[in-house]
N, C-alpha and C positions, 0 to 999 in steps of 0.2 A: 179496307177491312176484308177484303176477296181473300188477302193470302192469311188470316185467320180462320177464316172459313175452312179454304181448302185443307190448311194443316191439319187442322183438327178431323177433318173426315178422313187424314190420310193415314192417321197413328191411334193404336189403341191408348184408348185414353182412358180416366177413372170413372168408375162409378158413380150417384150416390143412393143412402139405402132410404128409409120408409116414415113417414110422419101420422098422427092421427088427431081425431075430431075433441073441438073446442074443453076447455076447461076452465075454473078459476085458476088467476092467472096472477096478483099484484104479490099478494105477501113477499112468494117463494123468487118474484124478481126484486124485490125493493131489499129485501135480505138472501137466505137460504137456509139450509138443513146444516151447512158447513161452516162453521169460524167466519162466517160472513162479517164486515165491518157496521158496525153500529149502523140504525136508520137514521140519516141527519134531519126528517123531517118525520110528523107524526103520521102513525101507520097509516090512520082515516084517510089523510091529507096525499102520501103517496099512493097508497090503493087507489084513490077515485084520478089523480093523473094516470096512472098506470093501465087504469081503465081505459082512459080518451087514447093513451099511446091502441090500446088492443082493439080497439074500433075502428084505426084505420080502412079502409078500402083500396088496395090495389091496383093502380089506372096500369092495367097491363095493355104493354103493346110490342109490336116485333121490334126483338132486339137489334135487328140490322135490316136495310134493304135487300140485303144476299142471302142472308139468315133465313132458315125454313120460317113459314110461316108460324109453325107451331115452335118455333120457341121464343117466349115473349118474356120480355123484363119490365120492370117496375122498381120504383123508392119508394120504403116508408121510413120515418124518423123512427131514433132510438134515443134514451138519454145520454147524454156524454157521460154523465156521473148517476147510479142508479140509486145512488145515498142522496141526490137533490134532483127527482126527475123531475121538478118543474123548473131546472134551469135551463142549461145550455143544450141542443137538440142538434144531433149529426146526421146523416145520410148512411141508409144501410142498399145497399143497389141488389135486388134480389134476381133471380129469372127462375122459371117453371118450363116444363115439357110434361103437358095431361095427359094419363095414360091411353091408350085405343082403344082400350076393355074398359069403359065406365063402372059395368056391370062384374067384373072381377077386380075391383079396386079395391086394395086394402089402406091405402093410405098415401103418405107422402115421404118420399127419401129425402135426405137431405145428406151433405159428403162437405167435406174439406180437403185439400189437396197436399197440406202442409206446410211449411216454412218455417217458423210466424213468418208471415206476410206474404202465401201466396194467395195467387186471385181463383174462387172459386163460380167466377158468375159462369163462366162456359163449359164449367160439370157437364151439366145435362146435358150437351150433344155429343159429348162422348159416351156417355155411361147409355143412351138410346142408343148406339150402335154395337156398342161392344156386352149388354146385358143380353142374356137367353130372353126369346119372346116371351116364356112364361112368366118371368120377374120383371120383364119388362112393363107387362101389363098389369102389376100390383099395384107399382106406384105410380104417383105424378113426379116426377125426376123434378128439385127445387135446388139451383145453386146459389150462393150469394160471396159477394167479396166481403173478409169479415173487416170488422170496424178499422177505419184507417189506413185501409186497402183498397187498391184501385179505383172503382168509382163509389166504394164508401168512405167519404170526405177523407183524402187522402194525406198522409201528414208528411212531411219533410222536416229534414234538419237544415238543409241546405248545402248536404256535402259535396265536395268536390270526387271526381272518379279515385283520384287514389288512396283517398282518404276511407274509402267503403273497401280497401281492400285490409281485411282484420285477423288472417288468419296468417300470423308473423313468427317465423323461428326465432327461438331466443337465442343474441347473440352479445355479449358483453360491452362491445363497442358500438350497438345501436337501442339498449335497453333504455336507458336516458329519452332516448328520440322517441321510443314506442310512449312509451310513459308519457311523453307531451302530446303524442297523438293521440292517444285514450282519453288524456283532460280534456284536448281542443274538440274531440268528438262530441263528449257528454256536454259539453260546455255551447257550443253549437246547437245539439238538440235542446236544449234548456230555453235555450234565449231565441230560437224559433218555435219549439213547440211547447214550450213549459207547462202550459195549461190544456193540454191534452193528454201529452203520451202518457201521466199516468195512468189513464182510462185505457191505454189499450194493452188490457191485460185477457189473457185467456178468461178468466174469470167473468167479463163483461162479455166478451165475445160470445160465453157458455148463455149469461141472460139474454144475450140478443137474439141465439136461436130460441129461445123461450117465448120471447115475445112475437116473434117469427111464427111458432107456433100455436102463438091465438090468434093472430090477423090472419092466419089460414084456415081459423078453425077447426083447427085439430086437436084432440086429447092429447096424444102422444104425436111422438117424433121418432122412426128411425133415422138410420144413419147409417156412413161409410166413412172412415178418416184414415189419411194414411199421414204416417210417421207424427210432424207434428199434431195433424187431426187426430191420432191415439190419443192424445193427451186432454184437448179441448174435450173428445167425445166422452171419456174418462172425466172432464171435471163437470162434465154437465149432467153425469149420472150421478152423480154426488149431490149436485147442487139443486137436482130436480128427477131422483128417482124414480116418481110415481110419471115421468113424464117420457120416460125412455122405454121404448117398444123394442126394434129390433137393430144391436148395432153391430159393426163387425169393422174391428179397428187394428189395422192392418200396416206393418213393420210397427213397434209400438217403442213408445218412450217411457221408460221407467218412472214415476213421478218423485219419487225419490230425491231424483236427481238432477231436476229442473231448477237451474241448467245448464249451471257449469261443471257437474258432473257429467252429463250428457255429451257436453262439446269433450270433455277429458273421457267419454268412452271411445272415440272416435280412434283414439290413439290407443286405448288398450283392447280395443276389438282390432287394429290393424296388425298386431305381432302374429295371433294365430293364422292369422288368412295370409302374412307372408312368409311364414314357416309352409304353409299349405302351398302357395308358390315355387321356393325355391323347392320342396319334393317333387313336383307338376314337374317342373320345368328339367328339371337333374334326369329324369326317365324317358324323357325326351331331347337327350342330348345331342346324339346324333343327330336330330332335325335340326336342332335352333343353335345350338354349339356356345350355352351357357355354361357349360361343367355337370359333368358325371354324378356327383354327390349334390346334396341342399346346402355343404358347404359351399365347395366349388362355386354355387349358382350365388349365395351370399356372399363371397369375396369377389365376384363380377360384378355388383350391384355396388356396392360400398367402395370400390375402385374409378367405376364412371359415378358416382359423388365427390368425390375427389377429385377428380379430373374436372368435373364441371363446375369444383368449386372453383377451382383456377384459373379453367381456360372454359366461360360458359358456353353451349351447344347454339348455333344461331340453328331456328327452326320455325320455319315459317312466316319470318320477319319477327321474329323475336328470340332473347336470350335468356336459355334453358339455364340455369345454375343448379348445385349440387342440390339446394334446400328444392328447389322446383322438381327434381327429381325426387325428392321422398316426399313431398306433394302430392304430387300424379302420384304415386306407386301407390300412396295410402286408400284411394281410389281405386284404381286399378285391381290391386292384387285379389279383391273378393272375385273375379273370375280368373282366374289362372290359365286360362288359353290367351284373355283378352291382354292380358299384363304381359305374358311372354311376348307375344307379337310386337305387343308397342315398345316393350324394349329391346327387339332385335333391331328395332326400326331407331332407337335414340342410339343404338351404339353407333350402326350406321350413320347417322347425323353427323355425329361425333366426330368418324372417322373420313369426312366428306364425300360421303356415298349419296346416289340418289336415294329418296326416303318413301313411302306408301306413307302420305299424313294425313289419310283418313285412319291410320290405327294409332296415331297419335294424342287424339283426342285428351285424353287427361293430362299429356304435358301443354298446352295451348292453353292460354288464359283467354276466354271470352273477351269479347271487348265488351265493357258496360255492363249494368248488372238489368235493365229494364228487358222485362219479357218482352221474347218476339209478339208482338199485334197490341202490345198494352195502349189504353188511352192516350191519347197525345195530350188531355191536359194532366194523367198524371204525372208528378215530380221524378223525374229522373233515379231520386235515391230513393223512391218509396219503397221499395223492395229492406231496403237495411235498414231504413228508419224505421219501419214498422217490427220489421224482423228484432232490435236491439230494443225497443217500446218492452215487447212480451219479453226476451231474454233477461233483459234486467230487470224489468216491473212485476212480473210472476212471483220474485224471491228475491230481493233485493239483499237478505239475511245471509245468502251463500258466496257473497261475490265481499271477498276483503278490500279493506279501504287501504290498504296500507300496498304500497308498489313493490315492497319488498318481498310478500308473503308471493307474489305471481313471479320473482325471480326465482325464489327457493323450489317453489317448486316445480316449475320450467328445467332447471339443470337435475334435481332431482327423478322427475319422467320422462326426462332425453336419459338418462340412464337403464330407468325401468323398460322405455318405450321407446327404443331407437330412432325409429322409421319417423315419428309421430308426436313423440309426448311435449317437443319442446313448444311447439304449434299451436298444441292442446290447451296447456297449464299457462302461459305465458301473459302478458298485461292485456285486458280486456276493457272496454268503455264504461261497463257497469263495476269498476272500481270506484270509479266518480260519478254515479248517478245517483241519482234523487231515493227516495227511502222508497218502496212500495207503499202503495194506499192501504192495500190488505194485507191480511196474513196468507200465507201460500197455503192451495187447499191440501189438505191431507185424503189422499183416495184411498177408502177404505168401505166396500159399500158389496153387496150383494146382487145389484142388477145384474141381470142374462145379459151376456155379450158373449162376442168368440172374437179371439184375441189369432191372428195368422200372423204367422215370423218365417222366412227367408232363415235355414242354418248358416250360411252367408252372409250377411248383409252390410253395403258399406257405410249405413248413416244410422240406423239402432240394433247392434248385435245379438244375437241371440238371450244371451244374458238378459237384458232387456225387454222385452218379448215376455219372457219368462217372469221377471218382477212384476207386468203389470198386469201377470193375470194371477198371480197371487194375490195382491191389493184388491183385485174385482175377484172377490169371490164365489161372486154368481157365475164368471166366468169359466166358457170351455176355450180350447188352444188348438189352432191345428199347427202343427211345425213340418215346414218343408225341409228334408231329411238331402244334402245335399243342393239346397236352391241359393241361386246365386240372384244380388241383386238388391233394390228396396224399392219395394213397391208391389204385391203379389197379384192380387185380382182385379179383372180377372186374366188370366195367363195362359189358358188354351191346358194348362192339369188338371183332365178331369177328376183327381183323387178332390185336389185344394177347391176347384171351381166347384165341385159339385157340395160339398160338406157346405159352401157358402150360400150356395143356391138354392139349397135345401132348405139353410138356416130361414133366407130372404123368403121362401113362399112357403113354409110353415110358420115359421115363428119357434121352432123348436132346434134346444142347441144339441148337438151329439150327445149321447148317453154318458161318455168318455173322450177324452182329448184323442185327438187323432195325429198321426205320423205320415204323410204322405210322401213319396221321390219323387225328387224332379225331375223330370225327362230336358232330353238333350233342346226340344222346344223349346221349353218354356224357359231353360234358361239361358235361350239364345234373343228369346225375347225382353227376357232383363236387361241382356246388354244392346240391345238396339234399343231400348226404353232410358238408357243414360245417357243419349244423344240431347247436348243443347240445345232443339232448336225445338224441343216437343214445349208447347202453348202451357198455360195455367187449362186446369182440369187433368195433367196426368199427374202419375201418381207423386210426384215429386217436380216442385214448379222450375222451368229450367235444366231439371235433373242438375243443380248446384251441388259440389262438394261441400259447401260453406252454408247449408239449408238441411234442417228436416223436412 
């Protein structure tokens, strides 16, 4: 557990924001304010379980022997199904860091990291090193891994490593195979977790911090959520208005579009950032000796795809093909220094040169997909299992049954979306998944939030950012005007850090959406922050291409 420890105190890590004192608590969890699903058991009857759930007591103790003393974890149970809490009862694994200022305390933060299914119990000791001491001292820093995630009763399908790899160009002579793979996936998860993974839906995840928030005793609850945490943080403003204090939800996902739209903006956020590329890179030609024009630098790009369709790049004990190269690039190209390096470095490859593969990084497929330092009794595929739970069980409504609807339009967005689209739109697992329990919440609510967007970004694009703070209308927006990257706060921009700091020790959001530049800092810090080996608690678990 050491090299946990040390990672985490060695990388800026994420926040999270702020929670508040006791409330009534059953109704607004056993239903909500939102198209909630019918109460399967009489209100009286769930209320007074819901009760005994919010009585718990916290046997808090240090979370590791290496671990500061002050940061301690605890379980309380949550119900598997909030339509029957007097049945089946899971494991919610919680940890806190109490402020130092008792006496300036406002509350308690609570953060999400992203995914579906990253682990957020080791938040807090990032968010105590990298928060200003003055918000430091507001709250009690509260992380937890959300339901069916790491040490909350973790769920498996029982996949094998290559069968978790899901992000597959579409190609006529292996469309048939993808297709079987998608059944045997869904079909897998069914017959080992059948009786769960419908529960692990954002929507349950949204009442378990509710319930979270009365074994703590607190009114309200802030917050910090990055990419997928936009969403959760968003649907528990919905779901429990009067319960949301101060949140600030950061790279955001359009709800809209949850979420195979989401996975399909990936590919049409990636065309503008690689128009932005080959211009980068054309005006620097003399240095890198991509071609003079964003043409030029576009027919050198589309040439080593070709070439590596046919004769793949061996690169680091492994073989780079054409589609692995608009992969990586799809990644890559939101910084345009970072993208030119690493492909001066594949041409080299290519052409049998020595290579620098540390700027490689986005053509290298990780081995495995289990975070560095995760539990050893987690399940190896917990990360996807959990992760395709939310993607298909959120909206079961958006994802076609029919295999043919995901060919059409696979060749359809490799036209629109060169780089990306076939990737995008192509057969997915939740073709063959099970119906949703609920209806998808619709976010449409007035809570105070400030919604921060990266003009960059490689996993929710601006566009994005932008719809979900139309939807929260209570909401203000700061947008980083040139910020590369996903994941913003905090970033060392006093423009972006401060408006959020401000937000965290007032409680008040900007008068006006604010515009900030990103300095050459902060987005050099974005891209040392897309290094795979940063722990759950940053801003993006893994920094996965294949993850919000």
């Amino acid at each position: 557990m050491t090299g946990r420890i040390d990672i985490v105190r060695s990388r800026r890590l994420v926040p999270l924001l702020a929670l508040s004192i006791t409330a009534t608590l059953a109704p607004a969890l056993a239903t909500s304010t939102a198209t909630a699903a019918p109460a399967a058991t009489p209100p009286s009857a769930g209320k007074s379980v819901l009760d005994r759930y919010a009585k718990q007591k916290p046997q808090w103790k240090r979370c590791e022997a290496d671990a500061p003393a002050t940061f301690q974890c605890a379980t309380i149970k949550v119900p598997l199904d909030y339509r029957k809490p007097g049945g089946e009862r899971i494991d919610l694994a919680i940890s806190r860091i109490k402020t130092t200022a008792p006496g300036k305390r406002h509350g308690v933060l609570l953060s999400n990291p992203g995914g579906p299914g990253g682990e957020g119990l080791y938040m807090p000791l990032g968010m105590a090193e990298s928060l200003p001491a003055s918000t430091r001292q507001k709250y009690d820093l509260i992380g937890f891994d959300p339901r069916g995630v790491g040490r909350s009763s973790p769920v498996s399908c029982g996949l094998e490593p290559e069968e978790e790899n899901w992000l597959r160009p579409y190609k006529e002579e292996t469309f048939d195979a993808d297709v079987a793979w998608a059944r045997t996936f869904a079909d897998k998860c069914a017959e080992k977790a059948g009786d769960t993974l419908p529960h692990i839906t954002t929507r349950n995840t949204a009442r378990d911090m509710d319930l979270l928030r009365a074994v703590l005793g607190e009114k309200k609850i802030s917050y910090v959520g990055y990419s997928y945490g936009t969403y959760l943080g968003a649907v528990y403003t919905q779901l429990f208005p009067k319960r949301a204090d101060r949140f600030v939800l950061d790279s955001a996902v359009d709800p809209e579009r949850a979420w195979r739209g989401m996975i399909q903006w990936w590919a049409e956020g990636a065309e503008p950032a690689f128009d932005r590329w080959t211009g980068w890179a054309a005006e620097r030609s003399e240095r890198y000796g991509l071609g003079d024009t964003p043409k030029k630098v576009e027919g050198t790009f589309w040439d080593l795809v070709a070439r590596a369709g046919e004769d793949p790049i061996e690169l680091d004990g492994q073989l780079v093909t054409g589609d692995d190269i608009r992969s990586g690039m799809r990644a890559a190209v939101f910084s345009p220094q970072s993208a030119t390096e690493a492909f001066v470095e594949l041409k080299k490859a290519a052409d049998g040169k020595p290579v620098r593969t540390e700027k490689l990084e986005a053509f290298i497929r990780p081995e495995g997909r289990r975070a560095a330092g995760a539990a050893a009794e987690t399940p190896a595929d917990n990360g996807t299992s959990s992760f395709w739970a939310v993607v298909c069980g959120d909206n079961s409504a958006v994802w076609s049954r029919d295999p043919e609807t995901y060919r059409q339009d696979a060749l359809a967005d490799k036209g629109r979306y060169p780089l990306y689209g076939d990737f995008a739109s192509s057969i997915k697992p939740c073709a063959f998944w099970a119906k949703s329990a609920e209806p998808v919440t619709k976010v449409n609510n007035k809570v105070g939030s400030l919604v921060v967007q990266n003009e960059w970004d490689s996993q929710t694009p601006l566009p994005s950012g932008q719809a979900l703070h139309r939807q929260l209308k209570g909401s203000k927006m700061v947008t980083v005007l040139g910020g590369e990257g996903h994941g913003i706060y905090p970033s060392g921009n006093a423009c972006t850090d401060g408006a959020i700091n401000r937000y965290l020790l007032s409680g008040k959001l900007p008068a006006k959406d604010v515009a900030c530049r990103a300095t050459v800092e902060s987005n050099a810090e974005a891209r040392e922050n897309r290094k795979q080996d940063v722990l759950p608690g940053s801003p993006v678990p893994d920094r996965a291409p294949d993850r919000f």
